[in-house]
C-alpha positions, 0 to 999 in steps of 0.5 A, spaced: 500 500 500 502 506 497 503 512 503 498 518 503 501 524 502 499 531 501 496 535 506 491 531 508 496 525 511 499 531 514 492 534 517 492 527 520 499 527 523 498 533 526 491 531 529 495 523 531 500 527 535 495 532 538 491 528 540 497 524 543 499 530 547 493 531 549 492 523 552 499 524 556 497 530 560 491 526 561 494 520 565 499 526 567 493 530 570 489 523 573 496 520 576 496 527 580 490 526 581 490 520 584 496 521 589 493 528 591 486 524 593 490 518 596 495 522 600 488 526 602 485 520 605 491 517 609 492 524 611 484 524 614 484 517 616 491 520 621 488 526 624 480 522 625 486 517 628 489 523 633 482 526 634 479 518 637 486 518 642 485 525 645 478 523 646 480 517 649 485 520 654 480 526 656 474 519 657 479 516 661 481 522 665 473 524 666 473 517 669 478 516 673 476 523 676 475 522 683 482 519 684 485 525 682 482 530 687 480 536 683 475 537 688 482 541 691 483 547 688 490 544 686 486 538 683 482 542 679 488 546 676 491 540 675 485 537 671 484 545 668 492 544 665 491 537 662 484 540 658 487 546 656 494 541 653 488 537 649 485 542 647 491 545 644 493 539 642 485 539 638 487 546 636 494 542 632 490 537 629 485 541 626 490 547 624 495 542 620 488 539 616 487 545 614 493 547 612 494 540 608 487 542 606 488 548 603 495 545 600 491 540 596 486 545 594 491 548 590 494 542 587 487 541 585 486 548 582 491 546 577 489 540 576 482 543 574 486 548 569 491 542 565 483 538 564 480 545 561 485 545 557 486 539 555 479 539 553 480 544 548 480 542 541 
């Protein structure tokens, strides 16, 4: 079979190697994309991991009230002390979250753009 040449066979080869273009940005984008919700969820998981511990400690602590004599004003300032580093500790959580949050939002902006280019003929 004899080559095509012309214009035509050119049109086409510059449509073939657009469109290869486009097909490697695509898996570039969604290999991003995978990595970015992958990473988003274990991050999640972790923090939801820290927040059940902190949880777990003041439960416990609540319990375990009555043998820590915050019925004095020492005890009470004692347990005052404990709650204000858990909420600090709360506070650390939620902060790095949203910080991951607002880091991952902006990867996902690009990605938003690199698709609504690609899509353009």
């Amino acid at each position: 079979m004899a080559e095509q040449t012309g214009p035509s066979a050119a049109a086409i080869q510059a449509q073939q190697a657009a469109l290869a273009d486009r097909h490697t940005a695509v898996g570039g984008a969604d290999r991003v994309l995978q990595e970015v919700l992958a990473s988003a969820h274990a991050e999640m998981c972790d923090s939801a991991s820290r927040l059940d511990a902190i949880a777990a400690e003041i439960d416990r602590a609540v319990s375990e009230q009555a043998g820590s004599a915050v019925d004095t004003p020492m005890g009470a300032r004692e347990f005052q002390r404990f709650l204000v580093a858990k909420q600090r500790e709360i506070a650390t959580v939620v902060a790095h979250a949203h910080e991951l949050a607002h880091e991952k939002s902006v990867v996902l902006a690009g990605l938003r753009e690199t698709y609504a280019a690609v899509r353009q003929p």
